[in-house]
MOPAC internal coordinates of N, CA, C and O (Angstrom, degrees):
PM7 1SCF
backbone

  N    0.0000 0     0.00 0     0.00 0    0    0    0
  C    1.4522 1     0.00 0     0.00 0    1    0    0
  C    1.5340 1   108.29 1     0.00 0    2    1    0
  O    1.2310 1   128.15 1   -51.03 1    3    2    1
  N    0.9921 1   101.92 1   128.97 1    3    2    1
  C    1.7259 1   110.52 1  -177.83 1    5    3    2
  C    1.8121 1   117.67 1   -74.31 1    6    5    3
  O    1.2310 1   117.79 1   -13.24 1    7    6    5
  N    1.1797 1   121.82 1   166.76 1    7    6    5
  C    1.4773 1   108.15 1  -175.43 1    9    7    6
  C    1.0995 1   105.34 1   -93.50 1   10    9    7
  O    1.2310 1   107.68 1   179.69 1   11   10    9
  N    1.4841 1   140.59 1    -0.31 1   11   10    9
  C    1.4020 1   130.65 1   139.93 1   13   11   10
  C    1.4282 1   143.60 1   -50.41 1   14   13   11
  O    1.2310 1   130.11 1   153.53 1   15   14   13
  N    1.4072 1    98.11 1   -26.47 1   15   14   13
  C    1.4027 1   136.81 1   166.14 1   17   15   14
  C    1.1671 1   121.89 1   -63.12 1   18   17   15
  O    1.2310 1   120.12 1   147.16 1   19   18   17
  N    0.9841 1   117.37 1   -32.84 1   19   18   17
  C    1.5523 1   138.37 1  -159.52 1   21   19   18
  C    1.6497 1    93.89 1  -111.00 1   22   21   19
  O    1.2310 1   120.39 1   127.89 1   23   22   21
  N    0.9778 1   116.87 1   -52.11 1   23   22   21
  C    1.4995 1   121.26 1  -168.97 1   25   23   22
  C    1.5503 1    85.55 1   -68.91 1   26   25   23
  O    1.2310 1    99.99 1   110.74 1   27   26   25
  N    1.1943 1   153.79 1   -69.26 1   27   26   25
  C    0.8235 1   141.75 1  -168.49 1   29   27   26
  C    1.7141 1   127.73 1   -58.25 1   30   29   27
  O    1.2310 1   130.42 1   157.67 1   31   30   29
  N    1.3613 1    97.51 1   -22.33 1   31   30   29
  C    1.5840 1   120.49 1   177.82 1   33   31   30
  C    1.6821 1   112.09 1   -67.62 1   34   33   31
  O    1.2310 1   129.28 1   126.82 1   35   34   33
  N    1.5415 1    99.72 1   -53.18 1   35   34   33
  C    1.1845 1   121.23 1   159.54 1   37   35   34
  C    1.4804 1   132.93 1   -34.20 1   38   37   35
  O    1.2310 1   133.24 1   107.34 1   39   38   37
  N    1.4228 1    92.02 1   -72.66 1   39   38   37
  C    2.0941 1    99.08 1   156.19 1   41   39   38
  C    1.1932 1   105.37 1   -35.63 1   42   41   39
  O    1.2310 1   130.86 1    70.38 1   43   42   41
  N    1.1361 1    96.65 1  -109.62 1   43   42   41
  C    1.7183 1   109.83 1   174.34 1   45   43   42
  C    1.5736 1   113.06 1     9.29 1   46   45   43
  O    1.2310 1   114.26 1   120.71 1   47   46   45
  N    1.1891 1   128.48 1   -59.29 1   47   46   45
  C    1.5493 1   142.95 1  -163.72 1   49   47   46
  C    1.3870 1    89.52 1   -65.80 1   50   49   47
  O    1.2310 1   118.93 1   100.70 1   51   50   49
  N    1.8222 1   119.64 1   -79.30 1   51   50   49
  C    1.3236 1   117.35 1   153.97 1   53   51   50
  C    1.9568 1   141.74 1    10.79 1   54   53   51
  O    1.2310 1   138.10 1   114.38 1   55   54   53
  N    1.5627 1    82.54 1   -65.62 1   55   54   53
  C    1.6689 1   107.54 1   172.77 1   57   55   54
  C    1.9477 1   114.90 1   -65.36 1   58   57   55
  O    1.2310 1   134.22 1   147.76 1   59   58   57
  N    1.3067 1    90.12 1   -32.24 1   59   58   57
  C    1.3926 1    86.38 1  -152.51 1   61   59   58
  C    2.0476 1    80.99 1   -83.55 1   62   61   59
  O    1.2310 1   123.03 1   119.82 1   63   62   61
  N    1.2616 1   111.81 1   -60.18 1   63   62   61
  C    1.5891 1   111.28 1   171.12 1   65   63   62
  C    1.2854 1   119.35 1    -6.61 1   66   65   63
  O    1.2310 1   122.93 1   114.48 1   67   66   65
  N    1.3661 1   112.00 1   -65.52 1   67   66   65
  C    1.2321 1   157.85 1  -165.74 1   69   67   66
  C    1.8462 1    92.50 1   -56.72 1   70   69   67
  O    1.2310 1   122.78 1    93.43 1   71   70   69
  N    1.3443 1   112.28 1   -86.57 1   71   70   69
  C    1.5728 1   114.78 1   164.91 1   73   71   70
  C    1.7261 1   120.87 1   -35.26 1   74   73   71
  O    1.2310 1   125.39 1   128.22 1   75   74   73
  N    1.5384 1   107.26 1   -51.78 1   75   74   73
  C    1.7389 1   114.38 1  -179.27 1   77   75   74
  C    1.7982 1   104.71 1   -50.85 1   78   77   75
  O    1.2310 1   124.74 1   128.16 1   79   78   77
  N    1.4609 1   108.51 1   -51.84 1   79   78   77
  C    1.3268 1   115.62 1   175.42 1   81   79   78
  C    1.4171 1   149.56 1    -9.34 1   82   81   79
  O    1.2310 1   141.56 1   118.03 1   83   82   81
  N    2.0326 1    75.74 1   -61.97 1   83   82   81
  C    1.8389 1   114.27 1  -165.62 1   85   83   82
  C    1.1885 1    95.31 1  -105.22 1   86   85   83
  O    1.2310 1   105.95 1  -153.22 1   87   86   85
  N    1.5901 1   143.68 1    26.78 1   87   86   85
  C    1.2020 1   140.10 1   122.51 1   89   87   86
  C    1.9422 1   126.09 1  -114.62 1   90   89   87
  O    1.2310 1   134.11 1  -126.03 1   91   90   89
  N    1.6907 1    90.31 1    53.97 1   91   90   89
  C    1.5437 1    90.66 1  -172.05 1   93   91   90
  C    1.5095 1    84.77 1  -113.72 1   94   93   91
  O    1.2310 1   120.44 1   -48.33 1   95   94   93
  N    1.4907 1   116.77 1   131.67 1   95   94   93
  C    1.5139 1   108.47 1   159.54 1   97   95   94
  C    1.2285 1   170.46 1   -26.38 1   98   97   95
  O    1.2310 1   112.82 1   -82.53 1   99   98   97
  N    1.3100 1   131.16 1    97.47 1   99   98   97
  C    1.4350 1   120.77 1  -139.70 1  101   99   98
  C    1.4621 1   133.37 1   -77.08 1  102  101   99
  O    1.2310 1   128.23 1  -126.06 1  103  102  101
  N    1.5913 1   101.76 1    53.94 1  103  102  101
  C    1.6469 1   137.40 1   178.81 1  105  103  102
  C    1.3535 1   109.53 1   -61.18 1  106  105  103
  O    1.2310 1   107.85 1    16.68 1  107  106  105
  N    1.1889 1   140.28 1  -163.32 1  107  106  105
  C    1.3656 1   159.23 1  -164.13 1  109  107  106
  C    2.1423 1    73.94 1  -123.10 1  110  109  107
  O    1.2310 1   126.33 1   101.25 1  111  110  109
  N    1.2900 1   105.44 1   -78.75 1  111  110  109
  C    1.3565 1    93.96 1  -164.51 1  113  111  110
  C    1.3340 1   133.67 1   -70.08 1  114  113  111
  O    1.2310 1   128.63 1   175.04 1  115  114  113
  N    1.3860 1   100.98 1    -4.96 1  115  114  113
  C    2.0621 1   125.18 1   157.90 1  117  115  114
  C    1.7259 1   105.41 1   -67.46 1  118  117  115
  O    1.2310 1   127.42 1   139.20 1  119  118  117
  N    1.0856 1   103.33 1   -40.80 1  119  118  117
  C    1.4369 1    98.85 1  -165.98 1  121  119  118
  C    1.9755 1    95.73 1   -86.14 1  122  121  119
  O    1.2310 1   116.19 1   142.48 1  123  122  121
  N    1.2676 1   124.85 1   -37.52 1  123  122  121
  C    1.1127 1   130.22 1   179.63 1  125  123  122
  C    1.7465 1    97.74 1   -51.47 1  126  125  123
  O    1.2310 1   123.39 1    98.57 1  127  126  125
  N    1.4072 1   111.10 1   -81.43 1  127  126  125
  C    1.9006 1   110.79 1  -166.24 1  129  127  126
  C    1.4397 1   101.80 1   -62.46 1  130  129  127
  O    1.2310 1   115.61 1   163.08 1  131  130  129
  N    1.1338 1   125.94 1   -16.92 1  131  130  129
  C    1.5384 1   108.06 1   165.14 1  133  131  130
  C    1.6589 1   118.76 1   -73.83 1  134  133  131
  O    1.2310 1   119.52 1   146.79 1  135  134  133
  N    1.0381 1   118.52 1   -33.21 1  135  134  133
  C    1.1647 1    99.22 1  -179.07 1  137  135  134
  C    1.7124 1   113.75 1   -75.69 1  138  137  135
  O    1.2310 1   119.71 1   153.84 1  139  138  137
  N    1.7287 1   118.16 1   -26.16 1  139  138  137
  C    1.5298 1   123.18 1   179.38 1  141  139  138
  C    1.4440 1   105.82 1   -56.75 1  142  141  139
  O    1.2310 1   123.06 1   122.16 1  143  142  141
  N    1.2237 1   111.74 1   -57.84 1  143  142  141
  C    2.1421 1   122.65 1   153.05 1  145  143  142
  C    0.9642 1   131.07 1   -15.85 1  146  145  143
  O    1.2310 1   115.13 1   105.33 1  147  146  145
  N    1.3160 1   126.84 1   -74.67 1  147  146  145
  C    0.8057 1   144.49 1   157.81 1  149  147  146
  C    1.9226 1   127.44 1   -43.81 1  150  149  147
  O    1.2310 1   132.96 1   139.67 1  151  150  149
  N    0.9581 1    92.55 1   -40.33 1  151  150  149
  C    1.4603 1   117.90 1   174.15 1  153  151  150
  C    1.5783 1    92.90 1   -72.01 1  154  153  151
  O    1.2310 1   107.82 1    91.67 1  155  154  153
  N    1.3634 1   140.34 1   -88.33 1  155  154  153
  C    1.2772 1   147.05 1  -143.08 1  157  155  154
  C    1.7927 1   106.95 1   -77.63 1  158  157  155
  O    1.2310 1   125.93 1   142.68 1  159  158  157
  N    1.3879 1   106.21 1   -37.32 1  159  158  157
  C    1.2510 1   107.65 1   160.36 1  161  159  158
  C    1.3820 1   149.58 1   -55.60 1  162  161  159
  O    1.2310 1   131.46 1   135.69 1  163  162  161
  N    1.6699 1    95.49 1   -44.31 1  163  162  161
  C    1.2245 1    97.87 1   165.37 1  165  163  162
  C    1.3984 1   127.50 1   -77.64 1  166  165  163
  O    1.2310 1   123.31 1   164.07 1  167  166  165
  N    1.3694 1   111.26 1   -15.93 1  167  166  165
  C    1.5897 1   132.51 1   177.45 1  169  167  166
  C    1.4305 1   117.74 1   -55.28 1  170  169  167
  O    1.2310 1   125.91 1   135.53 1  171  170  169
  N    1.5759 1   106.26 1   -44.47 1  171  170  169
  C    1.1469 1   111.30 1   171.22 1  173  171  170
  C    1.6456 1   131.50 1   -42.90 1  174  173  171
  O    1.2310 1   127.23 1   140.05 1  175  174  173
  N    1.5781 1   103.70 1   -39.95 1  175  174  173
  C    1.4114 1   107.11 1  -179.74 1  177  175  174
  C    1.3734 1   110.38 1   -96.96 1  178  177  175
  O    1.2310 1   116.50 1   163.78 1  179  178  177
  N    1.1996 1   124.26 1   -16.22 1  179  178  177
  C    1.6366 1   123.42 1   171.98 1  181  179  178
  C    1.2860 1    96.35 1   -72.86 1  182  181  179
  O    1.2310 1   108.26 1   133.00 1  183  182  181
  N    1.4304 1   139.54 1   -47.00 1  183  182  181
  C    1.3465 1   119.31 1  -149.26 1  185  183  182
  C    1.8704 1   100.48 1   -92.65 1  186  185  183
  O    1.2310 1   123.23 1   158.89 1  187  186  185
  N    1.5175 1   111.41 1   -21.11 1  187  186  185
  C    1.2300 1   112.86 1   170.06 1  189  187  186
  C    1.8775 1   113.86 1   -59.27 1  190  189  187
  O    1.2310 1   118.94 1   156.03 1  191  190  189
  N    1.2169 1   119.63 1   -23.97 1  191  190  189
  C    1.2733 1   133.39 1   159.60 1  193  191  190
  C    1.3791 1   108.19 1   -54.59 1  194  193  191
  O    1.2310 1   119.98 1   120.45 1  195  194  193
  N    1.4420 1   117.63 1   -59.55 1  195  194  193
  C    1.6490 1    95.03 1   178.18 1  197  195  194
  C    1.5463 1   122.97 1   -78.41 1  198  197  195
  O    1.2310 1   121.23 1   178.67 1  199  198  197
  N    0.9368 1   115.25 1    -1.33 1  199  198  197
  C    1.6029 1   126.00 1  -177.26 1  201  199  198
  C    1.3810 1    92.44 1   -72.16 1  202  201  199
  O    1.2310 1   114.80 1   132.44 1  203  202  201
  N    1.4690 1   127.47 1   -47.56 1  203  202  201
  C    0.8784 1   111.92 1  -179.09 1  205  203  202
  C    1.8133 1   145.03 1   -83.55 1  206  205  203
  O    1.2310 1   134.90 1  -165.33 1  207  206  205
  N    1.7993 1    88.78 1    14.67 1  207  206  205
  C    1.4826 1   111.41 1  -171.14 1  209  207  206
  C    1.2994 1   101.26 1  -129.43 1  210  209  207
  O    1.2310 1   116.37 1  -159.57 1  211  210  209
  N    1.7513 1   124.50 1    20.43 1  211  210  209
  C    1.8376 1   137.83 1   155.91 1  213  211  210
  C    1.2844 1   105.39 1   -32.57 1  214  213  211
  O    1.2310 1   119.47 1   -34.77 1  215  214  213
  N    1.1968 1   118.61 1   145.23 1  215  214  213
  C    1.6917 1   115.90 1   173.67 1  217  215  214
  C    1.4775 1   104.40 1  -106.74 1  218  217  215
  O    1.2310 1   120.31 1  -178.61 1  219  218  217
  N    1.6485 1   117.01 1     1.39 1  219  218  217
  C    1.4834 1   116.20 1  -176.77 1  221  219  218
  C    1.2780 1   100.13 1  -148.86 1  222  221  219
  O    1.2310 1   128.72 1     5.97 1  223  222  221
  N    1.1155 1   100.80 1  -174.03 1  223  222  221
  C    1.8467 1   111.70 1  -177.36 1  225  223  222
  C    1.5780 1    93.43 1   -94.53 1  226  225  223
  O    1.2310 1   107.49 1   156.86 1  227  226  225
  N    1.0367 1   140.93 1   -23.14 1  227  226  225
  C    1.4845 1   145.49 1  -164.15 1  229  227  226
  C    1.8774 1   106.24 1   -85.33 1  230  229  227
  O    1.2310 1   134.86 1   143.49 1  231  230  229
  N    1.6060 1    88.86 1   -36.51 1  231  230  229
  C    1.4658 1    93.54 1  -169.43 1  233  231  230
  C    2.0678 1   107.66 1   -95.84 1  234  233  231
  O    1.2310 1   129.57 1   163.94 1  235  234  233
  N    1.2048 1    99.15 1   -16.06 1  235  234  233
  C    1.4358 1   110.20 1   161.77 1  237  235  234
  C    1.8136 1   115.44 1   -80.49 1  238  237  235
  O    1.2310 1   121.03 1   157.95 1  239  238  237
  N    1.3814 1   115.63 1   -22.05 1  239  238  237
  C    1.3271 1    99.04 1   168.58 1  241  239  238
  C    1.7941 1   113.47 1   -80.92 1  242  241  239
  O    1.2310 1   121.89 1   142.00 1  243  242  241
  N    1.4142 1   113.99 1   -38.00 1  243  242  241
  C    1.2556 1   136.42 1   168.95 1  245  243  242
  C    1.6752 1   118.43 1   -37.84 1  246  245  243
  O    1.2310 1   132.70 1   126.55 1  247  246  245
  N    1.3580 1    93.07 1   -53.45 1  247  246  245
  C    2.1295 1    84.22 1   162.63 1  249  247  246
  C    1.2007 1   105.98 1  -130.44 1  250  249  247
  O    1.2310 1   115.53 1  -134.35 1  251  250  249
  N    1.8431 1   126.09 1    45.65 1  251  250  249
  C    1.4316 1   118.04 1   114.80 1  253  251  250
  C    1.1975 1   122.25 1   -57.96 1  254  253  251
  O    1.2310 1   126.56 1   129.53 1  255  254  253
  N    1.6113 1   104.98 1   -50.47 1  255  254  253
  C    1.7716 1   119.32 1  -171.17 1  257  255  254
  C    1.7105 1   102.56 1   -42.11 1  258  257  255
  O    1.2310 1   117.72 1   125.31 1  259  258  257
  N    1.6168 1   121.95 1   -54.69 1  259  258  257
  C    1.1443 1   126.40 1   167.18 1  261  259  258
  C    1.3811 1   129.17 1   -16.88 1  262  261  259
  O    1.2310 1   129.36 1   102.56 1  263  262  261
  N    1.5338 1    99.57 1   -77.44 1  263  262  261
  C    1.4198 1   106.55 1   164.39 1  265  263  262
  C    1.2887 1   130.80 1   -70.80 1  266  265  263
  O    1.2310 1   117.07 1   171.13 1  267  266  265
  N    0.8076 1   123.18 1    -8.87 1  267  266  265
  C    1.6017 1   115.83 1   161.09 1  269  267  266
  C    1.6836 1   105.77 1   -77.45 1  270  269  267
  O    1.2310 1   117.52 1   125.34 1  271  270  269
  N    1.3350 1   122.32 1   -54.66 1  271  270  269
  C    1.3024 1   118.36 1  -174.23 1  273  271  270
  C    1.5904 1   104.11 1   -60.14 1  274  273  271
  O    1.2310 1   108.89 1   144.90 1  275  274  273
  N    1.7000 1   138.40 1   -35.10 1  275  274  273
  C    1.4098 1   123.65 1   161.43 1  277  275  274
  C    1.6223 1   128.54 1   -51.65 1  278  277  275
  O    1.2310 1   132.55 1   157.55 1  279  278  277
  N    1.6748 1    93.36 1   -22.45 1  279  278  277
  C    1.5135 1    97.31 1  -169.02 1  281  279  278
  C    1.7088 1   107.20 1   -81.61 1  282  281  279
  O    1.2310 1   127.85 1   129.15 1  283  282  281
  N    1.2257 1   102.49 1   -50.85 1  283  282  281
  C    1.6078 1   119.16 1   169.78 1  285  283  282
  C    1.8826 1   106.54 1   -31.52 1  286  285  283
  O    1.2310 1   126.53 1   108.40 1  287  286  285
  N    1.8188 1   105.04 1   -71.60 1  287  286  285
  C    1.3676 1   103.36 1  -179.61 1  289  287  286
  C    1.4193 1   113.25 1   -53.76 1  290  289  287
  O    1.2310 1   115.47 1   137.86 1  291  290  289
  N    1.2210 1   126.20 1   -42.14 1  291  290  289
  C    1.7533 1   109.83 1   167.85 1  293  291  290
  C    1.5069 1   125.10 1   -48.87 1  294  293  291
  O    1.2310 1   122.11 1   132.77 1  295  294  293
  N    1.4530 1   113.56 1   -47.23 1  295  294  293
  C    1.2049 1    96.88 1   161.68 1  297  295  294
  C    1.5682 1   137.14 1   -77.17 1  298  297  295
  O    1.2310 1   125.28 1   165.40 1  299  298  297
  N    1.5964 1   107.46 1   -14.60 1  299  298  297
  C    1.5241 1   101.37 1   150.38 1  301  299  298
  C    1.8105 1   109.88 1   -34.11 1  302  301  299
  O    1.2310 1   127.52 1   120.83 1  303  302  301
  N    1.3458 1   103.12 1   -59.17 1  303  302  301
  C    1.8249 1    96.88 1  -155.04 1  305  303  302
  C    1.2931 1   102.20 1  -100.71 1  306  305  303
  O    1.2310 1   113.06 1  -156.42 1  307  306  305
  N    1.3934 1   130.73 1    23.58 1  307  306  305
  C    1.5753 1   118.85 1   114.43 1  309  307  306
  C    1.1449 1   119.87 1   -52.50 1  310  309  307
  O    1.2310 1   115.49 1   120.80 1  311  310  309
  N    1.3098 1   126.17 1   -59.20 1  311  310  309
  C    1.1850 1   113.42 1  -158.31 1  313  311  310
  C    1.4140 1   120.35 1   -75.11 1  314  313  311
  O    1.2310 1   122.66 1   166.95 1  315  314  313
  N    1.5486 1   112.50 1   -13.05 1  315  314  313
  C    1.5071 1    96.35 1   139.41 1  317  315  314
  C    0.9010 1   130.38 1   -69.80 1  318  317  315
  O    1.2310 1   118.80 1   116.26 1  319  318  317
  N    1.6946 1   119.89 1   -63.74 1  319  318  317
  C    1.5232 1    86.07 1  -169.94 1  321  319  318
  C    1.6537 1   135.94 1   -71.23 1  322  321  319
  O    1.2310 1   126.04 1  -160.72 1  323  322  321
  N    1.8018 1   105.99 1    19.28 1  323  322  321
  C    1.5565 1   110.02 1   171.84 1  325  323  322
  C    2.0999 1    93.41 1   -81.57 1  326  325  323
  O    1.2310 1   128.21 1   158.73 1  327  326  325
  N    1.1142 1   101.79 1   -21.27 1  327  326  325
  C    1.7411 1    91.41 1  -176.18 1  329  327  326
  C    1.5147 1   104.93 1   -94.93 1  330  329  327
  O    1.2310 1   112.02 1  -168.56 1  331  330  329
  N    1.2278 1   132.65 1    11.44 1  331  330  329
  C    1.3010 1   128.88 1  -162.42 1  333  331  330
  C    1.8058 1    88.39 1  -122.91 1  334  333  331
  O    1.2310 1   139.42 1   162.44 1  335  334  333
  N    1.0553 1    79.95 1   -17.56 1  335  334  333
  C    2.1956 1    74.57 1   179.58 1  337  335  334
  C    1.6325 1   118.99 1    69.68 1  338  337  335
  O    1.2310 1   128.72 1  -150.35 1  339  338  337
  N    1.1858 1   100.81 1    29.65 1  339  338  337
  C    1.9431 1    89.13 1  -152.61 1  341  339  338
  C    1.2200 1   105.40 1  -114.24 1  342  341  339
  O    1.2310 1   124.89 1  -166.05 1  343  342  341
  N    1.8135 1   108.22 1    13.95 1  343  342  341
  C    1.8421 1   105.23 1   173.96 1  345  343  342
  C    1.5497 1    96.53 1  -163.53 1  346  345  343
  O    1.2310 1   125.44 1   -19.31 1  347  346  345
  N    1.1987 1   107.15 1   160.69 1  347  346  345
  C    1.5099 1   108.88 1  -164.85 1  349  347  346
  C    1.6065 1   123.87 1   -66.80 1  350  349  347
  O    1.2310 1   121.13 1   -66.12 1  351  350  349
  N    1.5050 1   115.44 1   113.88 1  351  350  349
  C    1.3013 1   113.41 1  -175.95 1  353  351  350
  C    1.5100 1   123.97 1   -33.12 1  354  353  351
  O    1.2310 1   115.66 1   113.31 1  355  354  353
  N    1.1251 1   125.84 1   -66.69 1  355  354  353
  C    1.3873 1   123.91 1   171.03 1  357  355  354
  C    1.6990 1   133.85 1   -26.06 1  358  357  355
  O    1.2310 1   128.82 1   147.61 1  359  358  357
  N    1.5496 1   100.62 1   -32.39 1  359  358  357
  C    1.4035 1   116.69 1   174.79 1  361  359  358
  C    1.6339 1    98.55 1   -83.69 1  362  361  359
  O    1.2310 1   117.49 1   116.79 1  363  362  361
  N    1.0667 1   122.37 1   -63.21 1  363  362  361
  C    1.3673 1   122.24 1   178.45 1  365  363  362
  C    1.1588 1   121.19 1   -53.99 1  366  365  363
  O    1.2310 1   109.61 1   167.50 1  367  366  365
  N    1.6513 1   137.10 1   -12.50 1  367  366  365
  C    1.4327 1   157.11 1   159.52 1  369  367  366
  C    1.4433 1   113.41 1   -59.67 1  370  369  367
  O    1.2310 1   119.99 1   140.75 1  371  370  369
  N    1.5013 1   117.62 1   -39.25 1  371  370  369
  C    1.2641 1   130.79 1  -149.26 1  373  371  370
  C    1.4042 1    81.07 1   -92.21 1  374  373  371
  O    1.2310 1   113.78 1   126.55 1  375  374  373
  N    1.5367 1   129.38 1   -53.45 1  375  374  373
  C    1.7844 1   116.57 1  -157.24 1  377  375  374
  C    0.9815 1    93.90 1  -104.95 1  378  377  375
  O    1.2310 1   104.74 1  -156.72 1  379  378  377
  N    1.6026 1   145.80 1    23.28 1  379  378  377
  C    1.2712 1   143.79 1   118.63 1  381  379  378
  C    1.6940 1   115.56 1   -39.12 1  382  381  379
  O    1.2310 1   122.68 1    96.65 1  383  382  381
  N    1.3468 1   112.46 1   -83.35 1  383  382  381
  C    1.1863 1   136.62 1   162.38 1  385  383  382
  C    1.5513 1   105.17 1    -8.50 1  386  385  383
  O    1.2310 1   126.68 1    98.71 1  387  386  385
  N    1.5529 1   104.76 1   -81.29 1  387  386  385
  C    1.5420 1   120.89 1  -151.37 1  389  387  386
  C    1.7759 1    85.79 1   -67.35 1  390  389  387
  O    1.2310 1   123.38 1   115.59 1  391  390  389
  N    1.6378 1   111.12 1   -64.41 1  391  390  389
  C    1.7270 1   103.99 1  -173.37 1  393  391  390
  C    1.7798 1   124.04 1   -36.94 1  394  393  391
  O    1.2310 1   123.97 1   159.55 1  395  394  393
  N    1.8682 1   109.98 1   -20.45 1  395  394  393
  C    1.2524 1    99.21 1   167.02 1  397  395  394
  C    1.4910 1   128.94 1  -114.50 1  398  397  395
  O    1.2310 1   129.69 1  -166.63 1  399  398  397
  N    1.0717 1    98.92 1    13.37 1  399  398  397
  C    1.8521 1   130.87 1   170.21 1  401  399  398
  C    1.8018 1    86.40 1   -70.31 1  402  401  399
  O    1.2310 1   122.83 1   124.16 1  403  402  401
  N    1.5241 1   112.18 1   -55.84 1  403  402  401
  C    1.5162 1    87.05 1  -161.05 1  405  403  402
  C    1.4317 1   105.93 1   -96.23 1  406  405  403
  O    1.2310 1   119.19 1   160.41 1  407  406  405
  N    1.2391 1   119.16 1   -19.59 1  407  406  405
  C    1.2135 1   103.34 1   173.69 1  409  407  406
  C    1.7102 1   133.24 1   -83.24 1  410  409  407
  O    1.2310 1   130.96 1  -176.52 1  411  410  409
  N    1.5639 1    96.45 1     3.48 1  411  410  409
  C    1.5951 1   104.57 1   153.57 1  413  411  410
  C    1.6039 1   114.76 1   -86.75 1  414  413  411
  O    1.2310 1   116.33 1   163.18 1  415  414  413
  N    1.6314 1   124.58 1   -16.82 1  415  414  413
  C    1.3165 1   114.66 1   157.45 1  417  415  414
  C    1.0189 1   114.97 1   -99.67 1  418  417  415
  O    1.2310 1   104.97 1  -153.28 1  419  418  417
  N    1.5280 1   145.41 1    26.72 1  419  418  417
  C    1.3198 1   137.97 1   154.73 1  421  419  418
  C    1.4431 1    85.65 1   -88.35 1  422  421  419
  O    1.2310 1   107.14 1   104.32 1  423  422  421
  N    1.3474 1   141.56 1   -75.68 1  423  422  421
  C    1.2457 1   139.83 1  -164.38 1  425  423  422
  C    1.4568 1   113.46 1   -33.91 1  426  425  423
  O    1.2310 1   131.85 1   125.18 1  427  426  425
  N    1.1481 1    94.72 1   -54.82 1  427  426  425
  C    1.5456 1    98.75 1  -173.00 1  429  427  426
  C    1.7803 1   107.39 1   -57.85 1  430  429  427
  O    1.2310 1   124.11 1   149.87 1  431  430  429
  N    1.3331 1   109.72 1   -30.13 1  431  430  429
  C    1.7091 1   104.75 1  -160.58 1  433  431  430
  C    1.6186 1    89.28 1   -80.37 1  434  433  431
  O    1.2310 1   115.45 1   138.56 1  435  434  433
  N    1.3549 1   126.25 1   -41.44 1  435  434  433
  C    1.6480 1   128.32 1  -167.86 1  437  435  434
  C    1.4846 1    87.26 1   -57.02 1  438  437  435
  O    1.2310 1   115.91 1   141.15 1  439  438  437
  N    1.2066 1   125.38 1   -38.85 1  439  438  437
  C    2.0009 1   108.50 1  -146.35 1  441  439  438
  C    1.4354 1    84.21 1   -83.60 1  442  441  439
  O    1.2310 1   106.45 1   144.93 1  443  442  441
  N    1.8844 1   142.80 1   -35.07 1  443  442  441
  C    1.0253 1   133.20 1  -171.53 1  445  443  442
  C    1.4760 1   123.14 1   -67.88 1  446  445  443
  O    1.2310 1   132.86 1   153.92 1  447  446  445
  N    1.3412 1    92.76 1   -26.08 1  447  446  445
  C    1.9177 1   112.48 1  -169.01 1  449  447  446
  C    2.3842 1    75.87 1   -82.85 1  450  449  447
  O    1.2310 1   117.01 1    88.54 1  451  450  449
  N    0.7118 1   123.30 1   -91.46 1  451  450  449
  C    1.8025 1   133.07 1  -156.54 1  453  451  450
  C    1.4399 1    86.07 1   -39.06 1  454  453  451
  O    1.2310 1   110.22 1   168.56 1  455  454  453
  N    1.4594 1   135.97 1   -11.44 1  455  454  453
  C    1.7899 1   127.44 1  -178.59 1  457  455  454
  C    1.3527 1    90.93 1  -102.34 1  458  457  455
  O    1.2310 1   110.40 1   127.77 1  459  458  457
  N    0.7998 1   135.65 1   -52.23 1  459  458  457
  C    1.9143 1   135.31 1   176.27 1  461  459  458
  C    1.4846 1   108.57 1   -41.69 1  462  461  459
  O    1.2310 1   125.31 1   119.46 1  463  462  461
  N    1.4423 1   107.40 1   -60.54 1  463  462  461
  C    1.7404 1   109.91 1  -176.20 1  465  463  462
  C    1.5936 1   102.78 1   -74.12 1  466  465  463
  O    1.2310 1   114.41 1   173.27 1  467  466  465
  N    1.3119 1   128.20 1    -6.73 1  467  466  465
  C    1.3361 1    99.88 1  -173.32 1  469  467  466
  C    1.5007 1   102.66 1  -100.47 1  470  469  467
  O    1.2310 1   123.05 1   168.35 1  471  470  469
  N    1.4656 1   111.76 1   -11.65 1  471  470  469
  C    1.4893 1   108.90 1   179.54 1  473  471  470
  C    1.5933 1   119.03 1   -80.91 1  474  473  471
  O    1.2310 1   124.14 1   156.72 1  475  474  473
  N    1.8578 1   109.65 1   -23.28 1  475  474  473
  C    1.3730 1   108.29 1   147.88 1  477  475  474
  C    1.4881 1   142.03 1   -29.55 1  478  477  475
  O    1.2310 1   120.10 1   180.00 1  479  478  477

């Protein structure tokens, strides 16, 4: 997958967050995990933007690590609100899904980039 691909994959992930969000309940604690969501979600694809503008291999593993750790906390707060019941499973399935789609290929690309530099 190319990093255009990804950047675009990324959005997308973003978008859909973004939609899951603006039908979360307008609680003290709806309004609370939406904004952590929202926050970590959209992060994912902005910060995958600078990953892709690293000036080193050191500084490209450095805010990969980033995005994976934003992507991870989003799916932390799926999984509340998949245990809180308070929006339709299927939507919350989907950026389950996709959030560990990429963060098994962010993982995977960091462990290839830290095997490259160590064989240097």
């Amino acid at each position: 997958m190319t990093s255009e691909e990804l950047k675009a994959r990324t959005k997308k992930f973003s978008l859909v967050v973004i939609d899951t969000v603006e039908k979360l309940p307008n609680t003290i604690s709806g309004r609370a995990i939406a904004n952590q969501i929202v926050r970590s979600g959209t992060s994912v694809g902005a910060n995958y933007r600078a990953v892709c503008r690293a000036r080193s291999d050191r500084e490209f593993i450095s805010k990969m690590s980033i995005v994976i750790e934003e992507a991870d906390e989003t799916l932390f707060w799926i999984e509340i609100l998949q245990e809180k019941k308070c929006i339709d499973y299927t939507q919350l399935n989907q950026i389950w899904k996709e959030g560990n789609e990429l963060i098994a290929i962010f993982v995977s690309t960091v462990k290839s980039m830290k095997s490259r530099l160590n064989k240097s």
